[in-house]
N, C-alpha and C positions, 0 to 999 in steps of 0.2 A: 694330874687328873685330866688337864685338858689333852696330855698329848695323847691320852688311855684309850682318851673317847674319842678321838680322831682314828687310832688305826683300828678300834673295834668298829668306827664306822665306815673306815674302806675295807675290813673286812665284811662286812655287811654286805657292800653294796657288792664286794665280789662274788661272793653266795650267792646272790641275786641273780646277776646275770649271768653266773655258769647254769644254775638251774630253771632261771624262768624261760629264756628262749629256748632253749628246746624242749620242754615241756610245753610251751606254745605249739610248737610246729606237732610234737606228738596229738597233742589232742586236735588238730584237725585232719588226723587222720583217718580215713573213712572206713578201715578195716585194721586193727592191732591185734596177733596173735602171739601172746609173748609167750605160750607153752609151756607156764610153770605152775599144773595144774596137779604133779604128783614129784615125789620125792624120788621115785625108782620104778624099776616096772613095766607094764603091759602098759598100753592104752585103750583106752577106752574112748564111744563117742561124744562122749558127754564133757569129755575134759579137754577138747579141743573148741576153745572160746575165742570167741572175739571180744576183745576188752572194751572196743569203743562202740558199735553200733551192732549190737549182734549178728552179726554174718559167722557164725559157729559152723561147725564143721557138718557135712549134712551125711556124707558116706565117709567111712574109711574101707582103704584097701590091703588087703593085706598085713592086718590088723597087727599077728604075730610076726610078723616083718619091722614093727616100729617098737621105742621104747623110748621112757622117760631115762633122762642122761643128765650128771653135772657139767655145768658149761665156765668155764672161766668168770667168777665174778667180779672180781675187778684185776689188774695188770696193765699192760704199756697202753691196750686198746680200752678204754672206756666205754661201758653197755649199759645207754640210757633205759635198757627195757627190762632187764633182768632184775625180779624181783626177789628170787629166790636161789640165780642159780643155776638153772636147769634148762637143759632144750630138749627137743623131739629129737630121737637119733634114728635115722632112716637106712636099713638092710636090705636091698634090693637084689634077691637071689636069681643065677642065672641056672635053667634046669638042664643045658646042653653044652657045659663048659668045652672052648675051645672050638666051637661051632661059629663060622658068621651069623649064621642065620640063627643064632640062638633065640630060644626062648625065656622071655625074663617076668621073676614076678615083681612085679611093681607097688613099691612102698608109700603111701600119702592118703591124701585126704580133698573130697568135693568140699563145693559148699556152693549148692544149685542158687538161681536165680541172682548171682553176684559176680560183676563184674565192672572195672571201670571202662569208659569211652572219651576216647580225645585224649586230652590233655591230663597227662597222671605222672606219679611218681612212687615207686619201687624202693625199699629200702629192707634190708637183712644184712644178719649177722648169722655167718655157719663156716662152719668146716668139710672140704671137700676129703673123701678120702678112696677118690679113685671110680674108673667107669665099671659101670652094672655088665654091659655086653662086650664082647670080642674082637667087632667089625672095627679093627682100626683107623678104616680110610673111611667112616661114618658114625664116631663114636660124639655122641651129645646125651648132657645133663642135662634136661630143665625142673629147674626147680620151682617153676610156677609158671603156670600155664592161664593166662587174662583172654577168656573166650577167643583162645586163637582157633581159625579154621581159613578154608582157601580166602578171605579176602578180609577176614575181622580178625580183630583181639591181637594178641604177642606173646610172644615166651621171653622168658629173662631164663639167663643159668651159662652152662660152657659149653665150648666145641670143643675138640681136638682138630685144629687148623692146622695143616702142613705140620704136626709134628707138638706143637704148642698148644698146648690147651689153656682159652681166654674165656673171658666171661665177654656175654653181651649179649641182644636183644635180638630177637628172629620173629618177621611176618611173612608169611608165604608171599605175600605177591612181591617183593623186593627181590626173592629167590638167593638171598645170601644171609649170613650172621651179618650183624650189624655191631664191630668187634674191637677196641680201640686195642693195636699192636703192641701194645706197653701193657696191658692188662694180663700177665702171664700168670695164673693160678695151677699152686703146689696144693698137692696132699700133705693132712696134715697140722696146717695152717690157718687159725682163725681169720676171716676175711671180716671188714664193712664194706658194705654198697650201697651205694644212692643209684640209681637211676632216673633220670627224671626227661620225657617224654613231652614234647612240647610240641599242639598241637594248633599250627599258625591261625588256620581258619577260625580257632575256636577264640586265642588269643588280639583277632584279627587284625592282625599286620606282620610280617617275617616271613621265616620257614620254616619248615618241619624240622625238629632238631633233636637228636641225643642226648643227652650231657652224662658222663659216665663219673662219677666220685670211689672212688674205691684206695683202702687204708687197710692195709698188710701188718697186723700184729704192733699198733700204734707206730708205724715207720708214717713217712712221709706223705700225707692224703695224693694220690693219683688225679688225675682230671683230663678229661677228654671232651671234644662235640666231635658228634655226625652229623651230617644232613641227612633228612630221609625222610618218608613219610611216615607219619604218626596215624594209625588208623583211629578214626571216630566212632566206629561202630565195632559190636563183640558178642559171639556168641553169648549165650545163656548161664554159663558155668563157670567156675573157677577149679583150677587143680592143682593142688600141692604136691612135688614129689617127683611128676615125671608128666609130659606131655598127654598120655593116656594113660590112664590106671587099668588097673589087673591083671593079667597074666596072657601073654602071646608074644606074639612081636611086632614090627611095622613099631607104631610111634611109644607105644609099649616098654620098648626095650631102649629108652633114651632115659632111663631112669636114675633121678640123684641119690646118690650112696652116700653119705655124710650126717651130721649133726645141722643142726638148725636151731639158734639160740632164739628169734626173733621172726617176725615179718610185718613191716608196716606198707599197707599202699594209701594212695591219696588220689583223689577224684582231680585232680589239678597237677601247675606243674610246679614245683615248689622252686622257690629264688636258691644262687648260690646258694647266697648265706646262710639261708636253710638249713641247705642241704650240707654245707658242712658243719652245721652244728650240728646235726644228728651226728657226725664222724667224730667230732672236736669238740665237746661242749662247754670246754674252759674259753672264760675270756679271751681274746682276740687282743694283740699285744697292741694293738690301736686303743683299747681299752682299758687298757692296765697302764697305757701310760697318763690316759685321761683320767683315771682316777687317781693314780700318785698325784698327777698335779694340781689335782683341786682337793686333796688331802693337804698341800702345803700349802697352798692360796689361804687354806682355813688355817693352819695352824700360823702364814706371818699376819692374819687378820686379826686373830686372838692376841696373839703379841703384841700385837700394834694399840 
């Protein structure tokens, strides 16, 4: 009996910490759109919610362009946000196929007056399945748009870089992606991403820093820093989907073409640890050996 209740109670405590810390870190997120608001379908405006502080969707574009989709719910990658299943699957049609300068219609969603500054952190889970427009020597997805313009806000999503298309973060006045070389994304392939945005002045001491987390189909978590500046300030808006919504071209036609299980941001910039327990949320083998050994501590105490 004693030894029953020793490993129900390092089962216990392992339950514990797979789900209390990153359901910690979730809930200080300042925007959670987990998108499992319909089983199949069109979408509508209304079912695009914010689960933690109401920042709901305020426009969509290109309405019949989106659809509710099954998304992997459990497998090698663990997806703390999925409750039912399901993501936003985004079609971003081009109306001048094989044209540079095409015209694209662009798939996502505002959501006015919301945006974070300084110091923040980015996190999703989606499926890339290839670019919206034709211009190879200038083909970008962004799939959120944090009031970027000439000197505020950021975009997170992919470039096609010399041939490779990576994920990473872009602010106009740096005039470059901000790209860790090792971050190579397939179509196809379920991704997680942390980004987390670190912003010295605000932190007040350091530099402005990167830090890229990214975990390919539960392989091995990625990790990256940049240096670079963290903008403090942001436009007025937030955009899900593509740099600009609706239909033209210019930033338009940088539209993400994929699934989207998830979107968490945070008004701060979250610790590693964090941020690889949103990617990882099983105990931490630092952990698992610290409770085996005080599982046996207890059980040669009882004996004794």
């Amino acid at each position: 009996m004693q030894r029953m209740t020793t490993h129900l109670l390092a089962a216990g405590m392992f339950a514990f910490i797979a789900a209390a810390a990153p359901a910690a870190v979730v809930d200080s997120a300042e925007a959670l759109w987990k998108f499992d608001a319909a089983d199949a379908g069109s979408v509508s405006l209304t079912q695009v919610v914010d689960s933690n502080n109401g920042h709901d969707a305020t426009n969509l574009s290109n309405a019949g362009l989106m659809n509710w989709t099954t998304t992997p719910a459990d497998g090698p990658t663990v997806d703390l946000y999925t409750d039912h299943g399901r993501g936003l699957q985004l079609n971003p049609t081009v109306q001048t196929p094989g044209d540079p300068e095409d015209t694209v219609n662009a798939a996502g969603f505002s959501v006015n007056g919301f945006t974070v500054t300084g110091s923040a952190t980015f996190a999703t889970r989606f499926k890339w399945d290839g670019f919206a427009n034709d211009d190879a020597s200038g083909q970008s997805a962004w799939l959120y748009n944090n009031g970027h313009g000439a000197s505020t806000g950021w975009l997170v999503g992919i470039q096609n870089l010399g041939g490779q298309t990576r994920i990473g973060q872009f602010q106009y006045q740096n005039g470059a992606m901000r790209s860790p070389a090792s971050m190579v994304i397939n179509t196809g392939v379920w991704y997680d991403l942390v980004v987390v945005m670190l912003n010295a002045a605000e932190e007040g001491s350091g530099t402005d820093q990167l830090r890229f987390f990214l975990q390919a189909d539960g392989a091995t978590v990625q990790t990256a820093v940049i240096n670079g500046a963290v903008n403090a300030t942001s436009a007025a808006n937030t955009y899900v989907g593509s740099e600009a919504l609706g239909t033209g071209g210019g930033n338009v036609r940088k539209a993400f073409d994929g699934t989207v299980d998830y979107i968490g941001v945070w008004d701060s910039a979250l610790t590693d640890e964090q941020a690889i327990s949103i990617l990882v949320p099983e105990p931490t083998s630092i952990s698992v050996i610290g409770l085996l050994g005080g599982a046996a501590m207890l059980r040669r105490r009882r004996r004794a």
